[in-house]
C-alpha positions, 0 to 999 in steps of 0.5 A, spaced: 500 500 500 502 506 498 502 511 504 500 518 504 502 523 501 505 528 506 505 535 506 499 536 499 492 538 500 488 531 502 483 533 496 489 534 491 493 527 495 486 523 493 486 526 486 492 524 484 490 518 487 487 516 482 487 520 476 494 518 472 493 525 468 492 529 473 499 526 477 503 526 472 501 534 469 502 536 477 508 531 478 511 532 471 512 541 473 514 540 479 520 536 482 517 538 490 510 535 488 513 529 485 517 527 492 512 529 496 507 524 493 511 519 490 516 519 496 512 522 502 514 516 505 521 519 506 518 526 509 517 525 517 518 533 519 515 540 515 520 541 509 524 547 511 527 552 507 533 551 504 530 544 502 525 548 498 531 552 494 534 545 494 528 543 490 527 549 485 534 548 483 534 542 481 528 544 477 531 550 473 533 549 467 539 555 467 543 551 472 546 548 469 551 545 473 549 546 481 553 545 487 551 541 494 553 541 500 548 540 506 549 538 514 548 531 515 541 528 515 538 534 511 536 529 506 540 532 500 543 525 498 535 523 498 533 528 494 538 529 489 541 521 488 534 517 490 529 522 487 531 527 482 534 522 477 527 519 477 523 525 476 529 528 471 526 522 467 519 522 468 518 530 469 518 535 463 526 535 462 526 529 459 532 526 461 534 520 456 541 517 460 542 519 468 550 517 469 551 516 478 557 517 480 559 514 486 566 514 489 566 506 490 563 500 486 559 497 492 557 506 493 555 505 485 551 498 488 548 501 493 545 507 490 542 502 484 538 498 490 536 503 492 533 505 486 529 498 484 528 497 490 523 504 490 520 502 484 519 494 485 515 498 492 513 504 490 507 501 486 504 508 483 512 510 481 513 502 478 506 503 474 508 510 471 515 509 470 515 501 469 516 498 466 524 497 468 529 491 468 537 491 471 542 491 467 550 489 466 553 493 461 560 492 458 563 497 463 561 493 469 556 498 471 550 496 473 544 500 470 536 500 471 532 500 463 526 504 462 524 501 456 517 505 455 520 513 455 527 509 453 531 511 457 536 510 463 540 510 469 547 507 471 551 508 476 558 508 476 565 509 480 570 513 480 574 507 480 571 506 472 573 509 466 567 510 462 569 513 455 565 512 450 558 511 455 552 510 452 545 508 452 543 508 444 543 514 441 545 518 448 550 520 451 549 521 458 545 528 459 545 527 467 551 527 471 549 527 479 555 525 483 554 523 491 560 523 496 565 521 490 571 523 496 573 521 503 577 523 508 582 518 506 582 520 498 582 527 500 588 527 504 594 527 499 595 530 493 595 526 488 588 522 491 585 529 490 588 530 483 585 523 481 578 524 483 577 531 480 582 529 473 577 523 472 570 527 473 573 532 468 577 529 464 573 522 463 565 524 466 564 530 464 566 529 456 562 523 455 556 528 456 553 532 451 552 540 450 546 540 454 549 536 459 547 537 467 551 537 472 549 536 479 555 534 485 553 534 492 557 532 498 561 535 504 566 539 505 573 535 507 579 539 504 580 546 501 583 542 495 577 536 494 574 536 488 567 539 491 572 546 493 575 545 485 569 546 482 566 552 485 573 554 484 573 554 477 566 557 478 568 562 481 573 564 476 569 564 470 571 557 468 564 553 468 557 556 470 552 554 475 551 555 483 553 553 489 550 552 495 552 551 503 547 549 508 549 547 515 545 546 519 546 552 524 550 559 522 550 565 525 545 561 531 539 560 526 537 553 526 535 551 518 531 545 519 526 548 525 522 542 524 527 537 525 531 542 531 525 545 534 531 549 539 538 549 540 537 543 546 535 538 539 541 541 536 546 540 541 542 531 543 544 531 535 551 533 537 551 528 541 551 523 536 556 525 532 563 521 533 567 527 535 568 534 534 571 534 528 566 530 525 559 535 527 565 541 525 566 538 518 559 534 517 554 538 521 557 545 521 560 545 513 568 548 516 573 544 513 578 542 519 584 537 520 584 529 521 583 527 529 591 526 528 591 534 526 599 535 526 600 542 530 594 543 535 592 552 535 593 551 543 601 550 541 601 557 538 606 562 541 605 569 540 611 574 542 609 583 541 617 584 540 623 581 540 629 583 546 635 585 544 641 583 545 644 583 552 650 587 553 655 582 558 661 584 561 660 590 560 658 590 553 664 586 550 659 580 549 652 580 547 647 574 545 647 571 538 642 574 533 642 570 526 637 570 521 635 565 516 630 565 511 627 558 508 625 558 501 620 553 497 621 554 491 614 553 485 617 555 478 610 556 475 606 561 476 600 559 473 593 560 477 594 552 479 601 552 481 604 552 488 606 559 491 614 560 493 615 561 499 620 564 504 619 564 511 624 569 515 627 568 522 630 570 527 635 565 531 636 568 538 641 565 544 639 564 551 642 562 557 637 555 555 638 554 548 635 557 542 629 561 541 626 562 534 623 568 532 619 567 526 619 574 523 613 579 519 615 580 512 614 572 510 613 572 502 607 568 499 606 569 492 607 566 484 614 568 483 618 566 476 626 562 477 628 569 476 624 573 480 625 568 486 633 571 485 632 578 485 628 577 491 633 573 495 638 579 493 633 584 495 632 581 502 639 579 503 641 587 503 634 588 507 636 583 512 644 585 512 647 587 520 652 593 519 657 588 523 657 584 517 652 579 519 649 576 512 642 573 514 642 565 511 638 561 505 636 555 507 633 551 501 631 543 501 637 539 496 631 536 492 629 536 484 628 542 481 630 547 487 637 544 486 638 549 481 636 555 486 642 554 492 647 555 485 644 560 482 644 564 489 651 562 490 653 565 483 650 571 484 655 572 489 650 572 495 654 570 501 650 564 506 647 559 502 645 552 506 642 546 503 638 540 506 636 534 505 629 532 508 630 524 507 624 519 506 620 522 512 614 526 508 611 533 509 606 531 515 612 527 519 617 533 519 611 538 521 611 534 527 618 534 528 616 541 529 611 540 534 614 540 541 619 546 539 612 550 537 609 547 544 614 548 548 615 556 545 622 555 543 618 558 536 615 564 536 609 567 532 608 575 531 602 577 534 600 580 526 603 578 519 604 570 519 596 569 519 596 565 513 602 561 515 598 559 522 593 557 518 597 552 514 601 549 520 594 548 524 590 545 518 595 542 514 592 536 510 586 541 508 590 547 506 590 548 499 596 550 498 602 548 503 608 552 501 608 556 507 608 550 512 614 547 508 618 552 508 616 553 516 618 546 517 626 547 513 626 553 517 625 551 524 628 544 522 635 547 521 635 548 527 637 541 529 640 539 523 645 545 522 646 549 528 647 556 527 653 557 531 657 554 536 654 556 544 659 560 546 656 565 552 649 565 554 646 570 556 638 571 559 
């Protein structure tokens, strides 16, 4: 027995009931109306508002590609992998070939079980829909055949190369991805770089010139493919909208029907593993792993740094050198990596050494050239009348080999090397971490905002040159001591 609809008119419900025409007229138009009759079972609380937008979306033509992101539980997946495909086919946009995208070929099952198992249940939807049969197609994708309207859906991985998909005359005129990253496929580059090559560079083309393109899922990196996507958005590279709704923002609840009070709110919380979890799955910020590498809390600020201390009267004075770490990127494409130059101050103590991590940190897009002619700037801007010259310290690997000769050639006076071994960027940012903690390394209370930024959320920053560079800087410390400890003085 089909239940009732929830959330039509009784009069309008019953009518729908039992007039085909009148259904599919009402239903064809509006992918709302189609949801809450064919899947009111799925409608427990009042539809709040953003689900509203959510569906008026999904039913414009002009969006052609539409980003998602929605808290955990907003039925976002619901609506736009269970339904929507459905209705896009049976609705007044005529889709001939719906393309799922999973992240997994057990996702991509899943998300077909699913669907029959509506359509096998659902006895109005199977009548007005139906026939269907279940196919396997050369791909391995499994696919639902709706042989009355010609058409069909497949659900694919991204772990598939699907060049060349087809249903008869069609190429897919429907993309709608679900969840096509993890935390574990977003936390290198290179895994990041797969899934956005394989959307754009095998998905997307099997499509059309009126192909649509609906991405929905979570915000996990600052790099992942959903952030790409409105990047390229926001650049002008393709057209569409993005929406973001968390379930709380600015102390408005957004589904009110579900979360009455913040006290439902905060029983929800409850439930999440963890608070990076109800951050990244609830509240849409993009927060580091559980196994986050520099905790904020370990953030040393100084206001000033002290000067040198006259001993025996003023014969001997505490060491102050300064070495600036260089990560060199050689591209300055919009897409390429920044070069970046962290500046510090190494100043002795009657305990060691502290290192104070200066102000004019250098973030930016820089040519092999212009990354000479800006070491040689900051050479003379950080030269000391006594003769001190400050030091570059630049890793011994790949193409920024070539930086430490250049530098020499150019006749700048305190060139270093060092090699970082096989341990890899994480690691060697947490072998800076008691240094941090223990406030050996001191921060500026202003001008090294974005590098903090890096070092707490590393794994989720888009770019980590700044951390990088950081980790050669504050590591030379142990791996190539400024001076040999002469006098120490507090």
């Amino acid at each position: 027995m089909d239940p009732q609809p929830t959330g039509l008119p009784p009069d309008l419900a019953d009518k729908m009931f039992r007039d085909r025409k009148i259904r599919a007229a009402i239903t064809r138009k509006s992918h709302f109306m189609f949801f809450h009759f064919y899947f009111a079972h799925y409608v427990r609380y009042p539809t709040a508002k953003f689900q509203h937008e959510m569906f008026r979306l999904s039913e414009d033509r002009e969006v052609r590609n539409l980003l998602i992101v929605a808290f955990r539980g907003s039925a976002k997946s619901t609506i736009f992998t269970t339904s929507y495909p459905i209705w896009a086919i049976l609705g007044e946009h005529e889709k001939k070939f719906v393309l799922l995208l999973c992240q997994t070929q057990a996702q991509a099952k899943q998300h077909m079980m699913n669907l029959r198992r509506e359509l096998e249940g659902n006895h109005l939807l199977k009548n007005d829909l139906g026939p269907f049969q279940e196919e396997q197609n050369e791909w391995g994708s499994s696919s639902l055949v709706f042989s009355r309207l010609n058409a069909r859906i497949t659900a694919v991985s991204t772990e598939q190369a699907i060049r060349g998909l087809r249903h008869n005359q069609h190429r897919p005129d429907l993309i709608v991805g679900d969840d096509l990253e993890d935390i574990a496929s977003t936390k290198t580059r290179e895994g990041r770089d797969k899934t956005y090559q394989w959307l754009t560079g095998e998905v997307v083309p099997a499509g059309d010139r009126d192909t649509r393109m609906v991405i929905v899922g979570n915000l996990l990196h600052e790099d992942s493919t959903l952030m790409r996507l409105k990047d390229d958005m926001d650049k002008g590279r393709i057209k569409g909208e993005f929406r973001a709704y968390p379930l709380v923002k600015d102390g408005v609840i957004a589904w009110l029907g579900k979360y009455p009070t913040m006290a439902d709110v905060e029983d929800e919380k409850a439930k999440a593993a963890n608070e990076y979890a109800w951050q990244r799955e609830y509240l849409l910020n993009i927060v580091p792993a559980e196994d986050q590498a520099i905790d904020p809390a370990w953030i040393h600020y100084y206001d000033e740094i002290p000067p040198p201390l006259p001993l025996f009267e003023g014969k001997y004075r505490s060491n102050m050198v300064v070495r600036i770490a260089v990560d060199l990127a050689i591209s300055k494409r919009d897409t390429a990596d920044y070069t970046a130059m962290v500046p510090g101050l190494l100043y002795e103590t009657r305990e060691g050494y502290r290192l104070y991590i200066l102000p004019k940190i250098i973030n930016r897009r820089l040519s092999f050239p212009e990354t000479v002619d800006l070491c040689k700037t900051l050479e003379d801007s950080y030269y000391e009348s006594d003769g001190r010259y400050p030091a570059f310290v630049v890793e011994d690997v790949a193409y920024q080999k070539a930086l430490p000769q250049q530098l020499e050639k150019e006749g700048l006076h305190d060139v270093r090397t060092t090699r970082p071994g096989s341990q890899d960027k994480r690691t060697r940012l947490i072998l800076t971490a008691n240094m941090i903690r223990n406030g050996t390394i001191l921060f500026p209370r202003t001008g090294a905002e974005e590098l903090i930024r890096q070092i707490v959320h590393f794994g989720v920053e888009k770019h980590d040159d700044l951390a990088d560079a950081f980790t050669t800087l504050a590591l030379s410390m142990t791996e190539d001591p400024p001076w040999v400890p002469r006098i120490f003085v507090i």
